[in-house]
PDB file of the backbone (N, CA, C, O) and the ligand in Angstrom, with CONECT records:
HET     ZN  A 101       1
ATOM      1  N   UNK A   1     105.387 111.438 103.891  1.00  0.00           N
ATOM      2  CA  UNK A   1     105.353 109.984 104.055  1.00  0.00           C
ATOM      3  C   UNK A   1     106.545 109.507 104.880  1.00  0.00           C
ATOM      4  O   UNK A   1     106.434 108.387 105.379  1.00  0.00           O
ATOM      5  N   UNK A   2     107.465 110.068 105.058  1.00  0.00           N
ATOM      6  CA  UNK A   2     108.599 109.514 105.534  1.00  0.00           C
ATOM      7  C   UNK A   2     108.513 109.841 107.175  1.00  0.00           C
ATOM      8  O   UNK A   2     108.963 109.185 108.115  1.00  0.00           O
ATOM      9  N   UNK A   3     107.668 111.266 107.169  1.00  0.00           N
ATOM     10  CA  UNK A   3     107.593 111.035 108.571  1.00  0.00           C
ATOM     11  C   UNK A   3     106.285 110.311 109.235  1.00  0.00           C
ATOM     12  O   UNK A   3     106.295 109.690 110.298  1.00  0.00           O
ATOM     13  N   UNK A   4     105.273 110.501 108.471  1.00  0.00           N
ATOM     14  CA  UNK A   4     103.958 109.677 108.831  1.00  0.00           C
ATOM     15  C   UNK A   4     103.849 107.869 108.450  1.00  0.00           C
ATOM     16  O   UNK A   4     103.480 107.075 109.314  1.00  0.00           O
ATOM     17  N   UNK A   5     104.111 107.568 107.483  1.00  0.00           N
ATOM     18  CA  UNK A   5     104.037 106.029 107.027  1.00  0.00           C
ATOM     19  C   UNK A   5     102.650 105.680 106.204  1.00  0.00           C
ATOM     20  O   UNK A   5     102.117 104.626 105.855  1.00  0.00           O
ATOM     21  N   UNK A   6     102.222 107.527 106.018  1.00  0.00           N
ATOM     22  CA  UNK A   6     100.538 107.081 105.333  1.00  0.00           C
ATOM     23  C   UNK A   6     100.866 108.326 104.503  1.00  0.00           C
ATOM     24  O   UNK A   6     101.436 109.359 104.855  1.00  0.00           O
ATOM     25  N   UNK A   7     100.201 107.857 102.932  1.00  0.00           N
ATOM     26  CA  UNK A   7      99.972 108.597 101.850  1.00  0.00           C
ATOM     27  C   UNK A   7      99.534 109.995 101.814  1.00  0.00           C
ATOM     28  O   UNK A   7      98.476 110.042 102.443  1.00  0.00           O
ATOM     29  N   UNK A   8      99.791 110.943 101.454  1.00  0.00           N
ATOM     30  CA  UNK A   8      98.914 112.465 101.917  1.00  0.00           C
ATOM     31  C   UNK A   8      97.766 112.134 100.848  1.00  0.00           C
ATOM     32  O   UNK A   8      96.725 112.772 101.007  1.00  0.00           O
ATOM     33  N   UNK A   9      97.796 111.499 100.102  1.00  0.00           N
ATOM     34  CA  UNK A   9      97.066 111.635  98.564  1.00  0.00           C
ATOM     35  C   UNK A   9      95.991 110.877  99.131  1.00  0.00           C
ATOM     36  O   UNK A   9      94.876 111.360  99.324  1.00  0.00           O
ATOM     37  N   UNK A  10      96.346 109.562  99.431  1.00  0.00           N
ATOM     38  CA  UNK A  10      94.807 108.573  99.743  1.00  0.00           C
ATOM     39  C   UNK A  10      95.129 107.679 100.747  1.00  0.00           C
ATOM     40  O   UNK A  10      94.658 106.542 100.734  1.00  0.00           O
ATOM     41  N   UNK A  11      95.907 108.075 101.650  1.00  0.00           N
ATOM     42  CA  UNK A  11      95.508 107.474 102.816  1.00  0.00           C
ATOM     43  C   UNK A  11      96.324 106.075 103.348  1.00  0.00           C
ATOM     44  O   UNK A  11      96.480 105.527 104.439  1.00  0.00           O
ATOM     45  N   UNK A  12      96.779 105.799 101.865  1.00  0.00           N
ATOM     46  CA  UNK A  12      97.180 104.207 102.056  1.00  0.00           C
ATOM     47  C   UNK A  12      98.336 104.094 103.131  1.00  0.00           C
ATOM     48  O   UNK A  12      98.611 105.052 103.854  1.00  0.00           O
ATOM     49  N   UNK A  13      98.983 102.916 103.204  1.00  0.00           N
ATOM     50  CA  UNK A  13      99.616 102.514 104.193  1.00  0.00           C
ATOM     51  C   UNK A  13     100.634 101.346 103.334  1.00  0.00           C
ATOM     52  O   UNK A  13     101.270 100.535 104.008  1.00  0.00           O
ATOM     53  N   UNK A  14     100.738 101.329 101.769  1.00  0.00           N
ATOM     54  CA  UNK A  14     102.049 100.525 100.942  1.00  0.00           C
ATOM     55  C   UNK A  14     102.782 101.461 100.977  1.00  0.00           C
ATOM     56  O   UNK A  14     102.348 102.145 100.050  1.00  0.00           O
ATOM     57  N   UNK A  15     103.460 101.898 101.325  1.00  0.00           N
ATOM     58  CA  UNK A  15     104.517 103.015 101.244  1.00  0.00           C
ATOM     59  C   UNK A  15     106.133 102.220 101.220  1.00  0.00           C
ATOM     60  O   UNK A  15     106.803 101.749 102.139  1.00  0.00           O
ATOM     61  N   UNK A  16     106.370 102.315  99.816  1.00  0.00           N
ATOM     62  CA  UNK A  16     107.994 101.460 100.127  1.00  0.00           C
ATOM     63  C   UNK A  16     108.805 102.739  99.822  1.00  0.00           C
ATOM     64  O   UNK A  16     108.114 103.621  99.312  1.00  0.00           O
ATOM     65  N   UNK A  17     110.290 103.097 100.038  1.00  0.00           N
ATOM     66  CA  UNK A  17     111.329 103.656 100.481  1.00  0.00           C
ATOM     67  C   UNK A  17     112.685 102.730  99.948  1.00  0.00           C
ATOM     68  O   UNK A  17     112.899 101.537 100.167  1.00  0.00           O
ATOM     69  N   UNK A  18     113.567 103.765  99.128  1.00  0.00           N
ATOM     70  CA  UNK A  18     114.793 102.954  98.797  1.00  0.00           C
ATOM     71  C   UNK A  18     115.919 103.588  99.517  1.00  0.00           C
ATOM     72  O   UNK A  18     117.083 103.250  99.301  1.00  0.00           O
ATOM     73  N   UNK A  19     115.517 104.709 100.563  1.00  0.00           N
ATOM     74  CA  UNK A  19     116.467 104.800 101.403  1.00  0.00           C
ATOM     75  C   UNK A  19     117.276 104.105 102.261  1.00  0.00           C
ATOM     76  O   UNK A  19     116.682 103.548 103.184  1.00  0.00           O
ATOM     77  N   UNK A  20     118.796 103.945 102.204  1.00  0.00           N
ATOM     78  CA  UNK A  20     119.899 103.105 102.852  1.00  0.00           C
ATOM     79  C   UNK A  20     119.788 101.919 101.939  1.00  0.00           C
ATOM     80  O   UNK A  20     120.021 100.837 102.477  1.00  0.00           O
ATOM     81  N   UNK A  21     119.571 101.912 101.044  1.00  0.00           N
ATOM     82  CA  UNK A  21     119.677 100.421 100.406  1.00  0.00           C
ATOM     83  C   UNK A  21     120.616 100.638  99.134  1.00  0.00           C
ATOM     84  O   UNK A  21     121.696 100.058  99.248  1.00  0.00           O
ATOM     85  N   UNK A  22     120.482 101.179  98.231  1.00  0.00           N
ATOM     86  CA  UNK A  22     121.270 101.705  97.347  1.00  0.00           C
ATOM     87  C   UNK A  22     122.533 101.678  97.056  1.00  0.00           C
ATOM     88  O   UNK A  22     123.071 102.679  97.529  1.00  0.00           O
ATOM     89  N   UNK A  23     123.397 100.889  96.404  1.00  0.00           N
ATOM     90  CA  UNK A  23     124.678 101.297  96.328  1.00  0.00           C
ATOM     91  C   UNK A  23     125.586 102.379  96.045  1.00  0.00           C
ATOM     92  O   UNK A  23     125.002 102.576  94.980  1.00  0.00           O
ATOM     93  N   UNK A  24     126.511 103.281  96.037  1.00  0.00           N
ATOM     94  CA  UNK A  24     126.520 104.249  95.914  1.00  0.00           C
ATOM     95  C   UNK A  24     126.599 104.558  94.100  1.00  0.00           C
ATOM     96  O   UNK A  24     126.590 105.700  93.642  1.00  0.00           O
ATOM     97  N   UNK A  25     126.674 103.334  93.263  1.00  0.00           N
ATOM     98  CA  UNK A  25     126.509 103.769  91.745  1.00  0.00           C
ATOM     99  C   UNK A  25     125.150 104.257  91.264  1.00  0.00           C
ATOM    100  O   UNK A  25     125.002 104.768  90.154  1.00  0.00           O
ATOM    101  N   UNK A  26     124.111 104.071  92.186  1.00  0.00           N
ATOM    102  CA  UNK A  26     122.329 103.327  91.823  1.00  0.00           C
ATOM    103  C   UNK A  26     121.916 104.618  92.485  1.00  0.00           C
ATOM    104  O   UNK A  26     120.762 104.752  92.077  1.00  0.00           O
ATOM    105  N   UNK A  27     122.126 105.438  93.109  1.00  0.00           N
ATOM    106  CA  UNK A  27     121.153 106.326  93.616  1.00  0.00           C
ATOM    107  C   UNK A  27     120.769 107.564  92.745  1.00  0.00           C
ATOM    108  O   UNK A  27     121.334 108.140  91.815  1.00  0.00           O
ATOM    109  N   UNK A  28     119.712 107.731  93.338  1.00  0.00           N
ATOM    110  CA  UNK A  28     118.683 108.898  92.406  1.00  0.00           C
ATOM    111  C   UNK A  28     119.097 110.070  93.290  1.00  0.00           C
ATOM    112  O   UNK A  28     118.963 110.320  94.487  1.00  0.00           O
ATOM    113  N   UNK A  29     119.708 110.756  92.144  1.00  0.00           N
ATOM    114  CA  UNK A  29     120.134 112.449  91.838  1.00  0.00           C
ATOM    115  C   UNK A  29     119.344 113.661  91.455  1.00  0.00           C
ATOM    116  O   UNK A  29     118.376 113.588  90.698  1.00  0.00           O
ATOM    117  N   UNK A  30     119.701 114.591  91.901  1.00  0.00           N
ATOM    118  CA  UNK A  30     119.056 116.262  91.918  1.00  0.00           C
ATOM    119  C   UNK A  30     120.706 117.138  91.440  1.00  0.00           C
ATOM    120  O   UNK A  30     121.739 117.406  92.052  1.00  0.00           O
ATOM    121  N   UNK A  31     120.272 117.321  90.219  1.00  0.00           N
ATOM    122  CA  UNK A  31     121.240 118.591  89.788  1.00  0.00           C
ATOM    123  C   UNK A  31     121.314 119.905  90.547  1.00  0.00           C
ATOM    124  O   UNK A  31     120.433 120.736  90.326  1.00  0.00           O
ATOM    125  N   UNK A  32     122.305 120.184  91.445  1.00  0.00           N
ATOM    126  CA  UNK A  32     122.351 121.453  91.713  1.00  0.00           C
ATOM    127  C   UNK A  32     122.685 122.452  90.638  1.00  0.00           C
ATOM    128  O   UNK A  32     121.957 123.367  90.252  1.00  0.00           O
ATOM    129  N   UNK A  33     124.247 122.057  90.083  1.00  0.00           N
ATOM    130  CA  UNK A  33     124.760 122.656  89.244  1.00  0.00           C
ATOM    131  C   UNK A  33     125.437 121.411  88.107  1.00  0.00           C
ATOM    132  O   UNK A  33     125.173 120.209  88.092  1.00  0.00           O
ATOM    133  N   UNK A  34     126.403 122.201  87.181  1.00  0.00           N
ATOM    134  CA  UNK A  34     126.864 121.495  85.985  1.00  0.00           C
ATOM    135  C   UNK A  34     127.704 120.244  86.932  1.00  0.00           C
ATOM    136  O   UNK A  34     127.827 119.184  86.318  1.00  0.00           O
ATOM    137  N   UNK A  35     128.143 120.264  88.007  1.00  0.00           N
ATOM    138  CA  UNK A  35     129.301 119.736  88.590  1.00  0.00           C
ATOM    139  C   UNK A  35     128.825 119.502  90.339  1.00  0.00           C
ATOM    140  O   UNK A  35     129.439 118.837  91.174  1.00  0.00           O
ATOM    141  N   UNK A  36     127.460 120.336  90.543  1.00  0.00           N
ATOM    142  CA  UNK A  36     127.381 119.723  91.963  1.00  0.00           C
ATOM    143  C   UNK A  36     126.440 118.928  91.666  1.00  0.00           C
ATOM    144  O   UNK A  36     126.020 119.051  90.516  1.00  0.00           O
ATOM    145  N   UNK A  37     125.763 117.834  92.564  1.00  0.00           N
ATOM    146  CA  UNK A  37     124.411 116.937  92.704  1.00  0.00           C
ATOM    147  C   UNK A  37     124.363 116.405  93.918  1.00  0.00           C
ATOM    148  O   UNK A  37     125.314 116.067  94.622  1.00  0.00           O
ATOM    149  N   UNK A  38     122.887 116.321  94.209  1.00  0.00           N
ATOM    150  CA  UNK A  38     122.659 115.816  96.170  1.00  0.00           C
ATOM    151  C   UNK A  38     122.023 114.778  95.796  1.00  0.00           C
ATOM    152  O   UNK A  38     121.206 114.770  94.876  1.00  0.00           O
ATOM    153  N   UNK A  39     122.434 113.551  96.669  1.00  0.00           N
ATOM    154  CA  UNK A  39     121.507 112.244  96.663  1.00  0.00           C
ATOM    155  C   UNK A  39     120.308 112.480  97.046  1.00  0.00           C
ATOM    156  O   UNK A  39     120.017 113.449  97.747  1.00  0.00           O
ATOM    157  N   UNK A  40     119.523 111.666  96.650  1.00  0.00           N
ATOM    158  CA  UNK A  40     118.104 111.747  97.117  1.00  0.00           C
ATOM    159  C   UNK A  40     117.384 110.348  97.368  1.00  0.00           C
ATOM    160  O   UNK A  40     117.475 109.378  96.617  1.00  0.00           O
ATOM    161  N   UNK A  41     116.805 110.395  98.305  1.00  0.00           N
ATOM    162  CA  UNK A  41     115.934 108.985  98.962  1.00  0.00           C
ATOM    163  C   UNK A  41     114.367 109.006  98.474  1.00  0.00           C
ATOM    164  O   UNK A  41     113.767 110.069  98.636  1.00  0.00           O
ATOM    165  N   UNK A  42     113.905 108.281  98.089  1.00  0.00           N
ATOM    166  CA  UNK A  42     112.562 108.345  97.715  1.00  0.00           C
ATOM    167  C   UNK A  42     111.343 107.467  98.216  1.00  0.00           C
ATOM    168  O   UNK A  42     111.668 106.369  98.668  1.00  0.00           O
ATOM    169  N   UNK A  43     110.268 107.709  98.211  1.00  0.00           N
ATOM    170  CA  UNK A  43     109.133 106.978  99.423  1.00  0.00           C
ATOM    171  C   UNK A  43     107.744 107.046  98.162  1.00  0.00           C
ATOM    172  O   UNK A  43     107.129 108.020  97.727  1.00  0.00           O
ATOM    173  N   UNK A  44     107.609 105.455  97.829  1.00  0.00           N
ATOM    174  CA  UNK A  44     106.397 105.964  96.658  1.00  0.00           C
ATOM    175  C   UNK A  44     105.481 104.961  97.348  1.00  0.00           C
ATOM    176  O   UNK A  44     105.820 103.885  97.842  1.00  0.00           O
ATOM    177  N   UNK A  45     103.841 105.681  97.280  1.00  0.00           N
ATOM    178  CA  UNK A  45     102.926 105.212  97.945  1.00  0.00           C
ATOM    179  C   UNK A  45     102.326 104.038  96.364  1.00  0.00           C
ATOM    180  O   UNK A  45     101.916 104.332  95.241  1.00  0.00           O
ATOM    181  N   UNK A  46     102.613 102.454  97.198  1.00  0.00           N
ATOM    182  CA  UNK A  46     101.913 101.831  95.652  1.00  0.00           C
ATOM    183  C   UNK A  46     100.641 101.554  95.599  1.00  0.00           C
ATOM    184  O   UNK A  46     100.115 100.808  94.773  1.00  0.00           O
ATOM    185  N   UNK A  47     100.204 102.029  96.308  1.00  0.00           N
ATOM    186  CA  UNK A  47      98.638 102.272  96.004  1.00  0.00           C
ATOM    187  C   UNK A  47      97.967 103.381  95.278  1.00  0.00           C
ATOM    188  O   UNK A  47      96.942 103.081  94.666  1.00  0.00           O
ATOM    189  N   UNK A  48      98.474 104.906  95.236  1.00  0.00           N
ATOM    190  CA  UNK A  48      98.067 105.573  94.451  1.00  0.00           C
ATOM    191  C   UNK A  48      99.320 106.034  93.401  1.00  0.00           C
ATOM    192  O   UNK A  48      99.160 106.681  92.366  1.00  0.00           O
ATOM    193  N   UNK A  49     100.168 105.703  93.753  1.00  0.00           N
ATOM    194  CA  UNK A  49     101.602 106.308  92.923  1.00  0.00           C
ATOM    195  C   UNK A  49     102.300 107.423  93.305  1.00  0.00           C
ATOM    196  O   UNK A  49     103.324 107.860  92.780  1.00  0.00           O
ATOM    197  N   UNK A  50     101.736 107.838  94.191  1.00  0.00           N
ATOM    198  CA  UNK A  50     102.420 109.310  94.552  1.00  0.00           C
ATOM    199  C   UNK A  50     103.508 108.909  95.356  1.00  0.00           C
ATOM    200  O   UNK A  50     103.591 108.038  96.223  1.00  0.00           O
ATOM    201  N   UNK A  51     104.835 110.208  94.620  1.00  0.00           N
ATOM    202  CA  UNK A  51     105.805 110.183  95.822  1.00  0.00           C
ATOM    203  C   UNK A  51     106.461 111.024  96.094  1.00  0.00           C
ATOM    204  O   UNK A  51     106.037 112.083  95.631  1.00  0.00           O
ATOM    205  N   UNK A  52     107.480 111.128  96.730  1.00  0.00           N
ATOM    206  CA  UNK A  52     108.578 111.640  97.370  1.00  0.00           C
ATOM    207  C   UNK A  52     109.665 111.263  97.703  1.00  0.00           C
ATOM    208  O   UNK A  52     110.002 110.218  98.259  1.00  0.00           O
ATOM    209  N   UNK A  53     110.645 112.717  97.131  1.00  0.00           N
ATOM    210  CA  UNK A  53     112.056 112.688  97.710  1.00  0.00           C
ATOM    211  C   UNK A  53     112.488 113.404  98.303  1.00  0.00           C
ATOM    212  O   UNK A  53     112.335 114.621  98.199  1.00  0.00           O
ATOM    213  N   UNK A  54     113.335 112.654  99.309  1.00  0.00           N
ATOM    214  CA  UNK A  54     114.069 113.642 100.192  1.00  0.00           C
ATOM    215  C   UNK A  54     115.528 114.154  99.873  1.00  0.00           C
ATOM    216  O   UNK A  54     116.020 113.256  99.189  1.00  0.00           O
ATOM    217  N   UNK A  55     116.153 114.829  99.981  1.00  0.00           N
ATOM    218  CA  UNK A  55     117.762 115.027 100.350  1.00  0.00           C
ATOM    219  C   UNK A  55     118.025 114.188 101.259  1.00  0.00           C
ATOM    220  O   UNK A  55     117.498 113.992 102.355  1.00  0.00           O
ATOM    221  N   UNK A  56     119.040 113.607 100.634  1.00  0.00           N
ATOM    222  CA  UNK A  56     119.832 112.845 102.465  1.00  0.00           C
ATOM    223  C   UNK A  56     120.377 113.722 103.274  1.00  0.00           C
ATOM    224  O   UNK A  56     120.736 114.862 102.978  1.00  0.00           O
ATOM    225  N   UNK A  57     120.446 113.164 104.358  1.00  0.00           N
ATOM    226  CA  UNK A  57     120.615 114.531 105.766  1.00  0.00           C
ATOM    227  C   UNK A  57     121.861 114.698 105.760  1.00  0.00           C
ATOM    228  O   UNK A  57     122.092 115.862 106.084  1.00  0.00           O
ATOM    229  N   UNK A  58     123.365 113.778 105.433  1.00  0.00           N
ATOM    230  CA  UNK A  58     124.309 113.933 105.209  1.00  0.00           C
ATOM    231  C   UNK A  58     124.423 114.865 103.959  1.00  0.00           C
ATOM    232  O   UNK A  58     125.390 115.626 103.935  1.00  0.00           O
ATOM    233  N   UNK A  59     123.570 114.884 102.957  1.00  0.00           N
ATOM    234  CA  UNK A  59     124.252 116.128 101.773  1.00  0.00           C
ATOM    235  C   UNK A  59     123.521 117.371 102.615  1.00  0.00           C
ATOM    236  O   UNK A  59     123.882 118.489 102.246  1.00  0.00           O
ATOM    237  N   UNK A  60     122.265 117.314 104.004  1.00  0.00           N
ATOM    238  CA  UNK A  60     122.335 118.592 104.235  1.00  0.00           C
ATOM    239  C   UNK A  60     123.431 119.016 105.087  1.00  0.00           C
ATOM    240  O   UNK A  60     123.480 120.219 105.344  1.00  0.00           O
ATOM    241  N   UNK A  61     124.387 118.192 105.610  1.00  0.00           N
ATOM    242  CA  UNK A  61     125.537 118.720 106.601  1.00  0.00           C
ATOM    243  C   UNK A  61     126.404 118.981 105.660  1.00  0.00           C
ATOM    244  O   UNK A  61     127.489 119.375 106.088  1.00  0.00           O
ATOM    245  N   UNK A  62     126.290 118.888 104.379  1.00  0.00           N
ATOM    246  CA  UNK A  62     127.887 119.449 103.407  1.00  0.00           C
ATOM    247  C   UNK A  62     127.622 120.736 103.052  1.00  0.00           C
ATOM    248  O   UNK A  62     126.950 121.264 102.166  1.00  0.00           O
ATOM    249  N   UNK A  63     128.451 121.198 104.139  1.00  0.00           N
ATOM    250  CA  UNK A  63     128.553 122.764 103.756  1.00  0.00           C
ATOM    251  C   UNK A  63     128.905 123.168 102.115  1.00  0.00           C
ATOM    252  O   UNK A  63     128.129 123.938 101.550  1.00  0.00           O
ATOM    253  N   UNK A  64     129.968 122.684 101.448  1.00  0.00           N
ATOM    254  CA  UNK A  64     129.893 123.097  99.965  1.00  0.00           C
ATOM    255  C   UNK A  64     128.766 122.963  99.448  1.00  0.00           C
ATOM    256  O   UNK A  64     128.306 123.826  98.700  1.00  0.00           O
ATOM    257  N   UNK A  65     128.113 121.842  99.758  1.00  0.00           N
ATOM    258  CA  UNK A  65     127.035 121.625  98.785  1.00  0.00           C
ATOM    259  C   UNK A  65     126.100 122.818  98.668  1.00  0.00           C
ATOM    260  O   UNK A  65     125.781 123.471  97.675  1.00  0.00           O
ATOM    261  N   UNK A  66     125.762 122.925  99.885  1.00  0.00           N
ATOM    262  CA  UNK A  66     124.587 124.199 100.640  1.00  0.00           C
ATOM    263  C   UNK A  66     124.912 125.046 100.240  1.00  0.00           C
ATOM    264  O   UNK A  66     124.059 125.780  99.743  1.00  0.00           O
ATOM    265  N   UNK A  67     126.289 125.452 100.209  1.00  0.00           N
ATOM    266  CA  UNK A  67     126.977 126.758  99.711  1.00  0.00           C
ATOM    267  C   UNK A  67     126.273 126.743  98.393  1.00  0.00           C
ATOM    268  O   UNK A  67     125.295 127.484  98.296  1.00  0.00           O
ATOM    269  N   UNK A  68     126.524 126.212  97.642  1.00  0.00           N
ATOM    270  CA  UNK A  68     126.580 126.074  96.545  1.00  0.00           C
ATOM    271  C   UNK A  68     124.957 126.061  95.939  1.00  0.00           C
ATOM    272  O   UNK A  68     124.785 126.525  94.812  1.00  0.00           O
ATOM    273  N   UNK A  69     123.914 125.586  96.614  1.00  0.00           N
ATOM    274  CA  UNK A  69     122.678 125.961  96.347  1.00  0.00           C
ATOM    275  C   UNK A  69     121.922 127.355  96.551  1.00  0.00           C
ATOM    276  O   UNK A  69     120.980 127.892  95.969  1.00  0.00           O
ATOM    277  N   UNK A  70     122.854 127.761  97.780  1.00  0.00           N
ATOM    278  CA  UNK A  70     122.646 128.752  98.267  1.00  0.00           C
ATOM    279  C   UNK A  70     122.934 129.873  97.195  1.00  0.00           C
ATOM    280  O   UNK A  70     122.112 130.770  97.006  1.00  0.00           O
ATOM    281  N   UNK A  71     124.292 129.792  96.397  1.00  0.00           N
ATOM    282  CA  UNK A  71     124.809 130.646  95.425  1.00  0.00           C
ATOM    283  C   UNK A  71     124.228 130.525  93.721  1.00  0.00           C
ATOM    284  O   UNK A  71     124.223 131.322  92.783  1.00  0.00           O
ATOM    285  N   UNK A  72     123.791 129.187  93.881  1.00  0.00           N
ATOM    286  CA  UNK A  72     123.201 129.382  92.548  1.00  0.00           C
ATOM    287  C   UNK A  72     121.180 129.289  92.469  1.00  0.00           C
ATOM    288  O   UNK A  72     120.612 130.093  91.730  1.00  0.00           O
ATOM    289  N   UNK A  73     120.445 128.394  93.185  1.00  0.00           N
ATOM    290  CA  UNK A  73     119.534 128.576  93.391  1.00  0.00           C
ATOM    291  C   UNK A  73     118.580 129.903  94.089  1.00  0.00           C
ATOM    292  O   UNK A  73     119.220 130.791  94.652  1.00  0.00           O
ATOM    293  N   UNK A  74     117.379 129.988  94.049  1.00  0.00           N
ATOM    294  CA  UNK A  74     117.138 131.225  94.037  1.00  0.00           C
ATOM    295  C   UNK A  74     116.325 131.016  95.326  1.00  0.00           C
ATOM    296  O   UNK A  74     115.721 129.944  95.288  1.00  0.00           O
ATOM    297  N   UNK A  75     116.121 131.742  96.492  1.00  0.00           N
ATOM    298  CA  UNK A  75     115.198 131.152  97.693  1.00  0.00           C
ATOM    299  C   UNK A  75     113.926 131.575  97.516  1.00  0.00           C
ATOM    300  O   UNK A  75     113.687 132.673  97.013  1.00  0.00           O
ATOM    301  N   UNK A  76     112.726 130.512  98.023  1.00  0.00           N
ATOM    302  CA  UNK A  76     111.560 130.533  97.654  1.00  0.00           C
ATOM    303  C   UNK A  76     111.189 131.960  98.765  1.00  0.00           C
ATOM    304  O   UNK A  76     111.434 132.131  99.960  1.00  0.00           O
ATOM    305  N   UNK A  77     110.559 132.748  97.826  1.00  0.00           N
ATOM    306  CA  UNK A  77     110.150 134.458  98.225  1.00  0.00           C
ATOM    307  C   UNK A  77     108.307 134.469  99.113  1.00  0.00           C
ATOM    308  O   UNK A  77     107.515 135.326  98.721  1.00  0.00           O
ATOM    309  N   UNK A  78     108.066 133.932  99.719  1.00  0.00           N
ATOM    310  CA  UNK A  78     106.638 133.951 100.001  1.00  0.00           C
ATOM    311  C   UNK A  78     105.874 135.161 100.096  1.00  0.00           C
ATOM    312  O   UNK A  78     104.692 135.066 100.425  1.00  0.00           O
ATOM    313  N   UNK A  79     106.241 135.984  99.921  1.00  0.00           N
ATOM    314  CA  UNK A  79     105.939 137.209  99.737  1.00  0.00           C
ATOM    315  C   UNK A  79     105.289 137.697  98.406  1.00  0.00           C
ATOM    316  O   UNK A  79     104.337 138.471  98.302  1.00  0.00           O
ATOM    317  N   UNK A  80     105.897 137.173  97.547  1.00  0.00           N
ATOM    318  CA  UNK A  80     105.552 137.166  96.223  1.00  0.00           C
ATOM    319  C   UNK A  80     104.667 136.224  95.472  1.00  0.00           C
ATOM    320  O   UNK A  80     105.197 135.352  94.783  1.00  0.00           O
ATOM    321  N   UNK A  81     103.697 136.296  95.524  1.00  0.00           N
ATOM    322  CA  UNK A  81     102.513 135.592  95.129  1.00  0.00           C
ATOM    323  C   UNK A  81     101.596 135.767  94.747  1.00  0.00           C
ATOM    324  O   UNK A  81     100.824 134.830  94.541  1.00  0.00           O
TER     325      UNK A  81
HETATM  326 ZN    ZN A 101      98.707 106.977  97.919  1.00  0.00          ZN2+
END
């Protein structure tokens, strides 16, 4: 949705986004670890409810952070299925 502006689910075209609006106390979080967390932007279609979040592109340029997913998360194996 964030790159199209239309629902994958049904098509619609209400798609609101609380990305850049947020103060920095108010934003919605993803636990990396006990002590790391990446902001996240979200895009919910209000016509069927479905949504999505993104990482902000600034927590993907923080190298610690990445590091740090990199070291504790596990990478998706496509191979294994
Ligand atoms: Zn929808």
């Amino acid at each position: 949705m964030k790159k199209s502006n239309v629902c994958p689910k049904c098509n619609g075209q209400n798609i609101y986004t609380n990305a850049g609006l947020m103060s920095r106390g108010e934003r919605c979080t993803v636990a990396v670890s006990s002590w790391t967390q990446l902001f996240v932007e979200t895009y919910v279609c209000l016509d069927c409810g479905f949504f999505e979040e993104y990482v902000m592109q600034k927590e993907l340029r923080n190298a610690e952070k990445i590091e740090k997913i990199k070291s504790t998360w596990k990478k998706v194996d496509f191979t294994d299925k």
